[in-house]
C-alpha positions as CSV (number, residue, x, y, z in Angstrom):
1,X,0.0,0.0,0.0
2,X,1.3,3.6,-1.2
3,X,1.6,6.0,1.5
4,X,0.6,9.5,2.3
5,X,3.4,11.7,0.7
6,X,4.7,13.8,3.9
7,X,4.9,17.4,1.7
8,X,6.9,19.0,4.3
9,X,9.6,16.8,3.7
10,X,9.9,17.9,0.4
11,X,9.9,21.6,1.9
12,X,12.8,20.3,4.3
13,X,15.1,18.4,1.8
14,X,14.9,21.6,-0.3
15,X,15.6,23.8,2.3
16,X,18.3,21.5,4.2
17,X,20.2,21.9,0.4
18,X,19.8,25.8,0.2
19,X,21.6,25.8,3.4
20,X,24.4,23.7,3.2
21,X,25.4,25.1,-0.4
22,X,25.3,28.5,0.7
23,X,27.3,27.6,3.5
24,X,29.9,25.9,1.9
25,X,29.7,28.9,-0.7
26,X,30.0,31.3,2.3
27,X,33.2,29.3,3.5
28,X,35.0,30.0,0.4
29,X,34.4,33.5,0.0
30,X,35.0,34.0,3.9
31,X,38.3,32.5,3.8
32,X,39.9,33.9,0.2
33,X,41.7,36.9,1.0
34,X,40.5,39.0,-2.3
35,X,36.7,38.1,-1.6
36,X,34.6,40.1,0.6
37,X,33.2,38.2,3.5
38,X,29.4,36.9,2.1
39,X,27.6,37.7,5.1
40,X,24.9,34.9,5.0
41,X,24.8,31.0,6.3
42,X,27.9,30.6,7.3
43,X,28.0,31.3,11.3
44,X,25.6,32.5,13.5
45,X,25.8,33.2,17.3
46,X,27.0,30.3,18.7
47,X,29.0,28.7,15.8
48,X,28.3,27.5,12.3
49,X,25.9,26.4,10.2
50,X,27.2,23.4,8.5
51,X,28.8,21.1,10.1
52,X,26.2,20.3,12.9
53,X,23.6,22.5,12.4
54,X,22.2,21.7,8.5
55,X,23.8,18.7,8.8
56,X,21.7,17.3,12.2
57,X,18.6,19.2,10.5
58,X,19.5,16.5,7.2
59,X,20.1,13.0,9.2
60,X,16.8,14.0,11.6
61,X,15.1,14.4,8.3
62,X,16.4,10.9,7.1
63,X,15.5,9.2,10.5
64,X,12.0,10.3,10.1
65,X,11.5,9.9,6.1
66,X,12.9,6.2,6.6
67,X,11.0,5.2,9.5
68,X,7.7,6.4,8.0
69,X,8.8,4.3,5.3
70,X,9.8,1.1,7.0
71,X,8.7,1.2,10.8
72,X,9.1,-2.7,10.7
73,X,11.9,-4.4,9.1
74,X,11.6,-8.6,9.4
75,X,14.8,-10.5,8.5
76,X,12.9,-11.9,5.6
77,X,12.4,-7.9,3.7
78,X,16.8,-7.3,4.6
79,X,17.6,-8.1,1.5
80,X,15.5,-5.8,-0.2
81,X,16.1,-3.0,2.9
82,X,19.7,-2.8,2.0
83,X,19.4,-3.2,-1.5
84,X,17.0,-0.2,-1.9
85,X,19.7,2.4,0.2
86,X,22.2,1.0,-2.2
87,X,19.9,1.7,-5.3
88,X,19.4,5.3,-3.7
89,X,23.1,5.8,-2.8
90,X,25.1,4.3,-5.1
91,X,24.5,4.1,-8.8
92,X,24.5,7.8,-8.9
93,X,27.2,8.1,-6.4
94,X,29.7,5.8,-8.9
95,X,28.3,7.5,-12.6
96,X,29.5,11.2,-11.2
97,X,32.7,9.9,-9.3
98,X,33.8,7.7,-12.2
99,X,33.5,10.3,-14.6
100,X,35.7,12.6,-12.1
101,X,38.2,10.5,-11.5
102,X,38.6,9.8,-15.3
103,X,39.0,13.4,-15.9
104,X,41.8,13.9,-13.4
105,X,43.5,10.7,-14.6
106,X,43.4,11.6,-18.3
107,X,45.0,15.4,-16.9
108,X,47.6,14.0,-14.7
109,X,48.7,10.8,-16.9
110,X,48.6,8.7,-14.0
111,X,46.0,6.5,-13.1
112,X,47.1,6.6,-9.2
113,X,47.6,9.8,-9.1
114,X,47.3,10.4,-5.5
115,X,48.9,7.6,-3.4
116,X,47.4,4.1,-3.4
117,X,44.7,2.5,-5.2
118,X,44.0,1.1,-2.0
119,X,42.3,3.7,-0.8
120,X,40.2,3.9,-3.6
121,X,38.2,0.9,-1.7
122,X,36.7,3.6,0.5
123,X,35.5,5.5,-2.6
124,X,33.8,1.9,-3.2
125,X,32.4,2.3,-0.1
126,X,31.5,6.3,0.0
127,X,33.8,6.3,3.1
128,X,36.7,8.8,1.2
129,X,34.8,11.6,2.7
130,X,34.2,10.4,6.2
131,X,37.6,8.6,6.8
132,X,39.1,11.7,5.2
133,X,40.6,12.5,8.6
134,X,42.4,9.4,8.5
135,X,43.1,9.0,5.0
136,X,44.2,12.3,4.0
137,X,45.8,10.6,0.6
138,X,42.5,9.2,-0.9
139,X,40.4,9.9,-4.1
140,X,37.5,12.1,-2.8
141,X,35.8,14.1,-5.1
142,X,32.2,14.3,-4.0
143,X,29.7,14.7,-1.7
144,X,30.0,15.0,1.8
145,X,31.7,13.7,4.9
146,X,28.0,13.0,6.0
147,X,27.6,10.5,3.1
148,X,29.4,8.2,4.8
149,X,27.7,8.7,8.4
150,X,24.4,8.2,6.8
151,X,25.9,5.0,5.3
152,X,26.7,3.7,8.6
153,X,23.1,5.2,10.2
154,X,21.1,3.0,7.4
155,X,23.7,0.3,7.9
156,X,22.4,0.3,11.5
157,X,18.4,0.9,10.9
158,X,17.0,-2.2,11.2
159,X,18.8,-2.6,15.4
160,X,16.9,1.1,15.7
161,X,13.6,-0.1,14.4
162,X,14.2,-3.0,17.1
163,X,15.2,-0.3,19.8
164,X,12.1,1.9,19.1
165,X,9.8,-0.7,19.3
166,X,11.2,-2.3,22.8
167,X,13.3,0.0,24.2
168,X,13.1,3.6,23.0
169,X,12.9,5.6,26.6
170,X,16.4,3.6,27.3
171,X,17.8,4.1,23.9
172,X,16.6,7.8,24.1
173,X,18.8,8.2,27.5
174,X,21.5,6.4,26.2
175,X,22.1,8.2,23.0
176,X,21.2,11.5,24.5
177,X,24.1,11.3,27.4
178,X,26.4,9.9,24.9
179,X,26.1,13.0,22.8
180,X,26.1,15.5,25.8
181,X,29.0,13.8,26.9
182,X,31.2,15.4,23.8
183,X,30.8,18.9,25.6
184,X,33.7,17.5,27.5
185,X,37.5,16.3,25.6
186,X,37.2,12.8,25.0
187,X,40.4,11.2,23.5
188,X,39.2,8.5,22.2
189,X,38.1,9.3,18.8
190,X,40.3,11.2,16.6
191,X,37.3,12.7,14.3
192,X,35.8,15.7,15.7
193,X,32.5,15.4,17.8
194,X,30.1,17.0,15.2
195,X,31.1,14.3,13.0
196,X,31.1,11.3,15.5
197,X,28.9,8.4,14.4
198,X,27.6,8.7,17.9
199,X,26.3,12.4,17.6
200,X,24.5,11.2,13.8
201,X,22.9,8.7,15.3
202,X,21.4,10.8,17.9
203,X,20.0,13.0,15.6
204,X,18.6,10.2,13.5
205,X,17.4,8.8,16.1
206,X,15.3,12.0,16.9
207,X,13.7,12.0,13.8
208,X,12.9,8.6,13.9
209,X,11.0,9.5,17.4
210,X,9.8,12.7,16.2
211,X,7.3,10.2,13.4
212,X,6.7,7.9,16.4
213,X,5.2,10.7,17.6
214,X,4.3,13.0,15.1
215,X,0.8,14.1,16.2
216,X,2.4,15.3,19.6
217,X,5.2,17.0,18.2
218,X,4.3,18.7,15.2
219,X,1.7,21.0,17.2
220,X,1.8,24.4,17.2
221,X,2.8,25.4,20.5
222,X,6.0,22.9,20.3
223,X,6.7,24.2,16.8
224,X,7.1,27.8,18.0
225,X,8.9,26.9,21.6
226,X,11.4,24.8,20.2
227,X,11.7,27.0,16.9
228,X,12.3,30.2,19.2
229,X,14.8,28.7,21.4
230,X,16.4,27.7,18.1
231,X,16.3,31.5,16.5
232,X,17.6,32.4,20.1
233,X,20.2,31.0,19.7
234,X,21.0,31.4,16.4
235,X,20.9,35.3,16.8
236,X,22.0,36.1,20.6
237,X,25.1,34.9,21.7
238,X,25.3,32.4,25.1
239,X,27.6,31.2,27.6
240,X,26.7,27.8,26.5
241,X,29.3,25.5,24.5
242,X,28.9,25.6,20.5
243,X,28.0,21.9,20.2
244,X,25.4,21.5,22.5
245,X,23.6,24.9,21.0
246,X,24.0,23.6,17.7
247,X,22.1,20.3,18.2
248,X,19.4,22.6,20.2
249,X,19.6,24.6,17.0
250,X,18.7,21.4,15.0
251,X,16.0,20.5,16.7
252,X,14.1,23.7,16.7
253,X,14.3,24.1,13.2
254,X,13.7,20.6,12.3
255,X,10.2,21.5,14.7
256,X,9.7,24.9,12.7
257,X,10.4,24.1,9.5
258,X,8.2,20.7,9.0
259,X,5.3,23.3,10.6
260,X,6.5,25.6,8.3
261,X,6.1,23.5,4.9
262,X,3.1,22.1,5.8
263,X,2.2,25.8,4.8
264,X,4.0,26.3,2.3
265,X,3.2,23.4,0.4
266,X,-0.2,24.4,0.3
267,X,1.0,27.7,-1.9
268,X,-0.4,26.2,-5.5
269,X,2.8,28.1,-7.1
270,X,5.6,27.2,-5.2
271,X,4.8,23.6,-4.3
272,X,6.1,22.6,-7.6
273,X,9.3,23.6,-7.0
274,X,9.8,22.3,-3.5
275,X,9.1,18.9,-5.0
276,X,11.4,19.4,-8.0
277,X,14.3,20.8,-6.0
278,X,13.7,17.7,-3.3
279,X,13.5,15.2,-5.9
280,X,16.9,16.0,-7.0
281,X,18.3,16.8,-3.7
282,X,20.5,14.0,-3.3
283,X,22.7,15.0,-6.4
284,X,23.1,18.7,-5.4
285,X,24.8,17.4,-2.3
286,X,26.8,15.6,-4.6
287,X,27.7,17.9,-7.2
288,X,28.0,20.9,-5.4
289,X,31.5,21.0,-4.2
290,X,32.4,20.1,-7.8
291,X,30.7,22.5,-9.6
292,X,30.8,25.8,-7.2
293,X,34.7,25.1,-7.4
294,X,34.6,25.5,-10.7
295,X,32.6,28.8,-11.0
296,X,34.1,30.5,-8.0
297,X,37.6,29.5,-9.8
298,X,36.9,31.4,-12.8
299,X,37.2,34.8,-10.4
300,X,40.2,33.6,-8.9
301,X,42.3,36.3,-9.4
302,X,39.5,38.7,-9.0
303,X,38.5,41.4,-5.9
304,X,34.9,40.8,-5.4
305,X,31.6,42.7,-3.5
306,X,29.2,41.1,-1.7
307,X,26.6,42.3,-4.7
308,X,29.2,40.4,-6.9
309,X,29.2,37.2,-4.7
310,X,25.7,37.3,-4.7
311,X,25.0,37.1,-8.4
312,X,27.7,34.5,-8.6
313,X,26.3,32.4,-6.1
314,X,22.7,32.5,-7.8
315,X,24.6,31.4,-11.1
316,X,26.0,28.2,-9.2
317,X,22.7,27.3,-7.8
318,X,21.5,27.8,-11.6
319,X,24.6,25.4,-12.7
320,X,23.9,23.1,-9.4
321,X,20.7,22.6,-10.8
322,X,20.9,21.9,-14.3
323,X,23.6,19.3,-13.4
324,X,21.8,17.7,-10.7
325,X,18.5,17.4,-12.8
326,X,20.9,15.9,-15.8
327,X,22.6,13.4,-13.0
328,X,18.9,12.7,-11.6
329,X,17.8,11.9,-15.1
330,X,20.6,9.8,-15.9
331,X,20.2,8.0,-13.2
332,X,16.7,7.0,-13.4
333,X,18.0,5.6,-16.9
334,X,20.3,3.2,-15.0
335,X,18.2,2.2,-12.6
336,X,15.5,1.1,-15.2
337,X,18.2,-0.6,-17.5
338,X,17.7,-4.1,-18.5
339,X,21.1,-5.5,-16.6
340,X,20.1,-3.5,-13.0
341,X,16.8,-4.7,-13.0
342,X,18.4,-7.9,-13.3
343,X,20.3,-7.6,-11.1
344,X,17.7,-6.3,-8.7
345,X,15.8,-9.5,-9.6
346,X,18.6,-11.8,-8.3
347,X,19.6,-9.6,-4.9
348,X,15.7,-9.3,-3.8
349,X,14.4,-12.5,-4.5
C-alpha cells in the first residue's frame, strides 16, 4: 500500500540543500583573502551552520523519512532493505565519481595519481569523505563527509527499528548522554564530535522518534517553543558550548520548518518547486562542491563585492541545478536498464 506523501519533507530536503550550499559557498568566500566576507549561512551566534547544524537538520530528516517508510523491518524484507539504500546511494554516487576520477586521470597521466589505489576501496564504499581525517591521501571528489555517516546510520536501521519498538525511553537516554558527553575532551576518537557516528545517530534517532510521535510534536505550540529557542540561539550569543547549541539549534528548526512547509506546500505556485528541487536533492549534495569550485575558480584572481558574490552564487545554484537534474535523469535511466533490473531481480528475491 502507497503511503501518504509527507509534503513537508519535500519543503525540508529543499531547504536543508539551500543551506548547506550557501554555506559551503559562504566558506570559500570568507576565507579567500580577495573576496569580501558573504555575510549569510555561514556562522551565526553560537558557531556555524554546517557542520552540525544543517547537517543534524538532514540525518533527523532521514531518520524520520525512513522510518515512515519502514517502521518494521523482518529479516525476511533485509535483503530488499539494503538493496533499496544502495539503489538510492550508489548508482549515482559511482556514474559522477567515475567520470571525475577519469577526468583527473586523463589530466595528470597517472592512473594513481594520488597515493594508493587502496584507498580507492573507501571511494567503493563512500567512506573517502568520512575517513578523510584518517586517509588524507585518498580519491575524494564528491559529496560529503555525512555520506558516509548516513551510510553507517542506514547500515544500522534495522537494530533502531528494534530499539524503538522495545526499548526507546532507554535508547533515548543512552544516546542522549552519549552526545552530551562530547561537551567534554574525549580522547578516544580522533574525528571531531560533530562528526562522530555517535552524535549522527542521535540525531537520527530523533527524527525517527519525532514520526513515532508525530501528532504530539508537530503541534503548534511545540513548533514555535522549540523553533524560538532555536532562533535564540542562532541570533544572541550564550555562555553555552557551540556543540550542545547547535544540536538545540537542530532540533528547533527541524520542529519549525516541518510546521512551516506544511504551509508552504499548500501555496499552489511554489509547491512545484519544492518537490522538484527535493527530488533532486541528493545530487546537489553531490555535485555541489564540484561545480561551485569550478565557477568560483573562474574569479580567482579577481576582488569581489558582496553584490558580486551574490550574483555568482545565484549562477552556481543555476549550474547546481541543471547538473543535478541531468545526473537525476541519468540516473533513473540506469536504474531502469535491463542488466540493474536484473540484477535487482537476483539480490531481492
Amino acid at each position: 500500500m502507497t503511503k501518504h506523501r509527507i509534503d513537508s519533507f519535500d519543503f525540508m530536503r529543499s531547504v536543508t540543500a539551500w543551506i548547506i550550499v550557501i554555506y559551503h559557498f559562504s566558506g570559500i568566500c570568507n576565507m579567500a583573502p580577495q573576496y569580501a566576507n558573504f555575510p549569510i549561512m555561514f556562522t551565526h551566534a553560537n558557531g556555524v551552520w554546517g557542520e552540525n547544524t544543517s547537517v543534524n537538520i538532514f540525518f533527523m530528516l532521514s531518520g524520520a523519512s525512513l522510518y515512515y517508510n519502514y517502521p518494521k523491518l523482518k529479516a525476511s524484507s533485509l535483503r530488499s532493505y539494503y538493496f533499496g539504500r544502495f539503489k538510492g546511494l550508489f548508482p549515482m554516487f559511482y556514474m559522477l565519481w567515475l567520470f571525475l576520477f577519469y577526468q583527473k586521470a586523463t589530466t595528470t597521466g597517472n592512473l594513481f595519481y594520488n597515493g594508493s589505489p587502496k584507498t580507492m576501496l573507501l571511494t567503493l564504499f563512500g567512506m573517502d569523505g568520512y575517513l578523510s581525517y584518517r586517509f588524507t591521501q585518498n580519491y575524494y571528489f564528491i559529496g560529503e563527509w555525512f555520506l558516509g555517516a548516513l551510510i553507517f546510520l542506514y547500515l544500522l536501521y534495522p537494530l533502531l527499528t528494534w530499539c524503538i519498538s522495545r526499548c526507546r525511553i532507554l535508547t533515548t537516554l543512552l544516546l542522549g548522554a552519549a552526545t552530551l558527553a562530547f561537551h567534554w575532551p574525549i580522547p578516544y576518537f580522533q574525528i571531531q564530535r560533530e562528526r562522530n557516528l555517535i552524535v549522527c545517530l542521535f540525531a537520527f534517532w530523533l527524527g525517527m522518534i519525532f514520526m513515532e510521535y508525530r501528532e504530539i510534536l508537530s503541534a503548534k505550540w511545540i513548533a514555535a517553543v522549540f523553533g524560538g529557542i532555536a532562533l535564540l540561539f542562532i541570533f544572541v550569543k550564550v555562555p553555552i558550548d557551540p556543540f550542545l547549541c547547535a544540536q538545540m539549534i537542530a532540533i528547533g528548526l527541524f520542529l519549525l520548518f516541518y510546521h512551516l512547509g506544511s504551509y508552504v506546500m499548500k501555496l499552489k505556485r511554489l509547491r512545484p518547486f519544492f518537490q522538484y528541487t527535493a527530488s533532486i536533492s541528493y545530487a546537489i549534495f553531490l555535485l555541489q562542491h564540484v561545480v561551485m569550485g569550478q565557477v568560483i575558480g573562474l574569479f580567482g584572481e579577481c576582488r569581489l563585492s558582496v553584490a558580486q558574490e551574490f550574483l555568482i552564487l545565484f549562477a552556481t545554484l543555476l549550474l547546481i541545478y541543471l547538473f543535478a537534474d541531468i545526473l537525476t535523469r541519468l540516473n533513473k535511466i540506469m536504474l531502469k536498464s535491463f542488466w540493474f533490473t536484473k540484477i535487482q531481480d537476483l539480490v531481492t528475491k
